[in-house]
N, C-alpha and C positions, 0 to 999 in steps of 0.2 A: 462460697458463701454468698447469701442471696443479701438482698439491700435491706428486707425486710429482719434478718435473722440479725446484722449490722446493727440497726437500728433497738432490735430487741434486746442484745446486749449491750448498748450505750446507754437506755436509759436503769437496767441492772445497775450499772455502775454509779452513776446519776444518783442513785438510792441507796450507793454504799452499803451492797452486799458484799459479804466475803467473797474472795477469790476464787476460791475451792468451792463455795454454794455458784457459783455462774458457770464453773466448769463443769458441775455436777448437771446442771440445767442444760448447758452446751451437749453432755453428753446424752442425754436421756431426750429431750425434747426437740433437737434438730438434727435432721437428717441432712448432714452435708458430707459431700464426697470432694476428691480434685480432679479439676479440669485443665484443659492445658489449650494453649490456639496450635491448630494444623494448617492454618494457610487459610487464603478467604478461598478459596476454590478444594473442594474434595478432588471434585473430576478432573481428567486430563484438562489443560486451559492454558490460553494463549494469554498473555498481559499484552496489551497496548497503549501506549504511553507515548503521548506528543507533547513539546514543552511547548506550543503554541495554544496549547489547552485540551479540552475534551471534544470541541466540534470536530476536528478531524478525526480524533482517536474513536469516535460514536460512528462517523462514516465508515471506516476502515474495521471496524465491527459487525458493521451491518452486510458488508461485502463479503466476510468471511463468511457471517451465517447464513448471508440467501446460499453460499454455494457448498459448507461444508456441514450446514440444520444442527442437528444437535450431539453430531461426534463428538465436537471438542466445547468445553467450554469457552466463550472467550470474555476476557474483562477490560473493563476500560481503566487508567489507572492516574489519579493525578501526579505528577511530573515530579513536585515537590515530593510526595512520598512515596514513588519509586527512589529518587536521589537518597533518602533517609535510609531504602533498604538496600541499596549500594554500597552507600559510606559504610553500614554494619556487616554489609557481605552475610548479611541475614538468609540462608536456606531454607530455613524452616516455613518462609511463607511463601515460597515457593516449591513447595514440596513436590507437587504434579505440576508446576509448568511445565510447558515441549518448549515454548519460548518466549522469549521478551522481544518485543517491536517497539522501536524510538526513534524521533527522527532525530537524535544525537547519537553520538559514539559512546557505548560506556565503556568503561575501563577491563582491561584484560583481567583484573582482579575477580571482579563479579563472575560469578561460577557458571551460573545459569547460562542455557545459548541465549544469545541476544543478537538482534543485526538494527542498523537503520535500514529508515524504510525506504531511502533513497536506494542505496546497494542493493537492494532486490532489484534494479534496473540491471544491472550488471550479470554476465552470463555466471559469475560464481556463486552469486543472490540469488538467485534462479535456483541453482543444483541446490543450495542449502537448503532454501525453503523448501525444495519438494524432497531431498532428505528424510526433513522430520515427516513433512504429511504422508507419505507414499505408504504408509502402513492403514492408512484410514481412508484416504482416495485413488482412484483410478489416476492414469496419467490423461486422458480426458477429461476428467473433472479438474486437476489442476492445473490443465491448460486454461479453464475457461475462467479459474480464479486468476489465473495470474495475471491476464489478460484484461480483467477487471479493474485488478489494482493498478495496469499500466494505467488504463483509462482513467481511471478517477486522479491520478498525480496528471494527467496530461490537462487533463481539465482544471485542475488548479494552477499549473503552470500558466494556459492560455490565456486565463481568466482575467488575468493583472495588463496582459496585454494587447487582446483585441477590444475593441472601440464601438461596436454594436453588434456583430455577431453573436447569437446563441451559444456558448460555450459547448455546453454537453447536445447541441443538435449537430453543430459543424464537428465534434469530435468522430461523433459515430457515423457521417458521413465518411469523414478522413481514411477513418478503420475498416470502413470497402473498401477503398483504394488501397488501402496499406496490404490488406490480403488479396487484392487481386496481382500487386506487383508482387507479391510470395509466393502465389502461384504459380504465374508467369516465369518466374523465373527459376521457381523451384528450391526456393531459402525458406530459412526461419529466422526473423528478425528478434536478436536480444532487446528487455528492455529498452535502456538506451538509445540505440538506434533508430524503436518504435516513437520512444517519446519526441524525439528532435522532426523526425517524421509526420508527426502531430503535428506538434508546433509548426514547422515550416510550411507544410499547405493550406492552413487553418490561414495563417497570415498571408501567404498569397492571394487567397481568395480575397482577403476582405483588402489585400494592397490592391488588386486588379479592379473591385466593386468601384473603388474609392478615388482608381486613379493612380494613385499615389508611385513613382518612379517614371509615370510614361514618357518621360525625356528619354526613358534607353531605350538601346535598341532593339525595340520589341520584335522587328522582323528578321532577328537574328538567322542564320539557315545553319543547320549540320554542318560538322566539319569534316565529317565519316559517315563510312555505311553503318556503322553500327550503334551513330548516333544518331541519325535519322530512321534507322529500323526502331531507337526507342522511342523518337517523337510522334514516332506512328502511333505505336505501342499505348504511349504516355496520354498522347488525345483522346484514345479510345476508350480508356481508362477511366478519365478528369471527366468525359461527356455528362454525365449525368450533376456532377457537378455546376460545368458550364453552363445545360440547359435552366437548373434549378436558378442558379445566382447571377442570368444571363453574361457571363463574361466568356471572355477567350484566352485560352491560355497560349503565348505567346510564344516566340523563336525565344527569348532571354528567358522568362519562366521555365521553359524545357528544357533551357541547357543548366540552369542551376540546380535542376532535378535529376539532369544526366548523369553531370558530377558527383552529386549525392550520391547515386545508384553505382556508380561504375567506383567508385571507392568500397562500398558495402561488397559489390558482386567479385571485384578484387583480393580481396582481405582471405586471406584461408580459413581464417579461424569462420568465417561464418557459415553453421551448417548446411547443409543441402537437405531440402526434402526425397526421401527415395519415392 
């Protein structure tokens, strides 16, 4: 029933016509049918929903479609009323979602798949997400999404803690080096281990710029060959960093990077590139 049709029979009434003459009118003179809501989305669509509001859930939208255009629908969703169609364990408005993305945990109740967007760091986030996509993209293409999404949570993690650096210029500097040590050494770094990887050379650089620790012992030496085959390794690497941010990366900076490395290189579960 339209507002106008609404209106037409409130003021019938108003004028104390019979009942039977407004239905008779009803029937002959309006054309109404029933409608019903299918969801705000017809097409396949991803919901994303951050309770910290819509600026990140508009970022994390924008990442999806420069790399997945107009396969899937994706919607931004206020936080408040996604919760509303939790508590109702409402399906119906989510008829074609593939998923729900939040950076909270929802409850096992809610039917729909859902993950936070943190756990996509994690190798089991990883398989989920590319699960549902791998019907719509290559595994090329979902490398380069997900890789994306690393970046953009690294870059807001950073953000809160370095002190003048460029956030998103030193990130994707970082992320050569991050792919040249997966090269090197022939891994594929999860999530997680990219993001801490972030974080921690982003802050060395600007610790080194700044100063900041030079009481250690910066002329630290190898304790092994196979720690000093990385310092080689590691310099050669960092160089373009060094030369841009004129610094030197130290004997202590390289062994806190060996450690890192030789735990990741250790660890079974991390795969090999063939």
């Amino acid at each position: 029933m339209t507002t106008a049709t609404a209106l037409d029979i409130a003021l019938k009434m108003q004028s104390r016509l019979p009942f039977e003459q407004i239905a008779e009118h009803a029937r002959t003179d309006y054309a109404i049918s029933a409608q019903y809501f299918e969801g705000f989305a017809k097409d396949q669509n991803i919901v994303i929903s951050c309770m910290s509001g819509l600026g990140i859930s508009e970022k994390l939208r924008d990442i999806f479609h420069e790399v997945l255009g107009s396969q899937i629908s994706l919607v931004t969703m206020d936080f408040s009323h996604l919760q509303q169609s939790v508590r109702a364990n409402d399906r119906s408005e989510f008829e074609s979602t593939l998923l729900v993305i939040t950076t909270t945990n929802l409850p096992e109740s809610f039917a729909i798949p859902n993950i936070n967007i943190y756990d996509l760091l994690a190798p089991r986030g990883q398989v989920f997400l590319h699960d549902i996509l791998k019907k719509y993209i290559d595994q090329r293409t979902f490398d380069d999404l997900y890789n994306r999404i690393v970046r953009f949570l690294s870059i807001e993690g950073v953000t809160e803690r370095l002190s003048f650096l460029n956030p998103t210029v030193i990130i994707q500097e970082v992320e050569t080096v991050i792919y040249k040590f997966e090269h090197y050494y022939r891994i594929k770094l999860d999530g997680k281990i990219k993001l801490n990887l972030y974080m921690h050379i982003s802050l060395m650089v600007e610790r080194l710029m700044t100063g900041a620790g030079a009481d250690r012992a910066s002329d630290l030496a190898p304790e092994s060959s196979s720690e000093k085959d990385f310092f080689d390794v590691a310099k050669g690497i960092c160089k373009p960093l060094e030369l841009k941010y004129h610094i030197d990366i130290n004997g202590y900076e390289l062994s806190l990077l060996y450690q890192l490395f030789q735990a990741i290189i250790s660890d079974q579960n991390t795969p090999s590139i063939s």
